[in-house]
C-alpha positions, 0 to 999 in steps of 0.5 A: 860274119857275112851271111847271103843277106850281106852285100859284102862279097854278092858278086864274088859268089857264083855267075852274075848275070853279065857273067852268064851272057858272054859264057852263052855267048862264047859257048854258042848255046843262046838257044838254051839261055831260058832252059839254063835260066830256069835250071841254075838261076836265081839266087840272090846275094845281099840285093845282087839277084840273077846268081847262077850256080857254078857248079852246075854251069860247069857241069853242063857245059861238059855233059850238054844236059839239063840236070840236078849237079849241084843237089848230089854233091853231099848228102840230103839226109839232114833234110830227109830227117827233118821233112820225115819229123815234121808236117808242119816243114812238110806242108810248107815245102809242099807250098814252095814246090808249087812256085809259092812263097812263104813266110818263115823265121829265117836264124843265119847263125843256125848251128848244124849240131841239133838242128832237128831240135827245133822246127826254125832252125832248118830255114836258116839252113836252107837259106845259108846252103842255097835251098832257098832263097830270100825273097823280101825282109817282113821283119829283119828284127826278128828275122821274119823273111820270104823264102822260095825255091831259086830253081828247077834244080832245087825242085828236082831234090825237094819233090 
């Protein structure tokens, strides 16, 4: 199994950086290349950092607007739950929409079903859905990582 921590695949997963370039490029927007960085940018794939969201790129190249796509495709009532039960994911989240990192125990094998059972197990899935993104291996062992929010888009859903 392959997980965003993997190499395999790191580039077949969204726009790489080059990517992006040329579609600013072609679509003449070089005046919103930083907007559009902050919104969409900054997923990292195994070591291949510099990954924009499809979606979202897709989408506001049609509508010509800065906004969350991505974030309203599904539901976000996992999370609504699991922030509602716990202060201790509250407060860390509270940090990481302030640009900071933390350090958390990041399970990848996260299994949806009970996944508000146990504090940890919602890292693994913020991680896997793209919520946050891995910022340094503290302890691959124990699967110790820091984490942040990726982008602006992400801070739209989480605040």
């Amino acid at each position: 199994m392959f997980t965003v921590l993997d190499d395999e695949f790191s580039e077949d997963f969204g726009i790489t950086e080059e990517e992006m370039d040329k579609i600013i490029e072609d679509f003449e927007i070089q005046d919103k290349k930083e907007d559009i960085r902050e919104w969409y940018d900054g997923y990292i794939i195994g070591h291949t950092d510099g990954i924009y969201n499809p979606w979202s790129i897709l989408n506001y190249l049609t509508d010509k607007k800065l906004g969350p796509y991505w974030v309203n495709t599904s539901s976000n009532d996992l999370i609504k739950l699991i922030l509602k039960k716990s202060n201790t994911i509250k407060q860390q989240i509270e940090r990481l929409l302030k640009d900071e990192e933390i350090e958390v125990k990041v399970n990848l094998e996260t299994v949806i079903v009970g996944i508000e059972d146990k504090e940890d197990n919602i890292w693994g899935l913020l991680v896997g859905t793209g919520y946050l993104k891995v910022t340094e291996t503290i302890d691959i062992a124990d699967g110790i990582y820091k984490v942040k929010i990726p982008n602006e888009e992400i801070k739209s859903l989480l605040k």
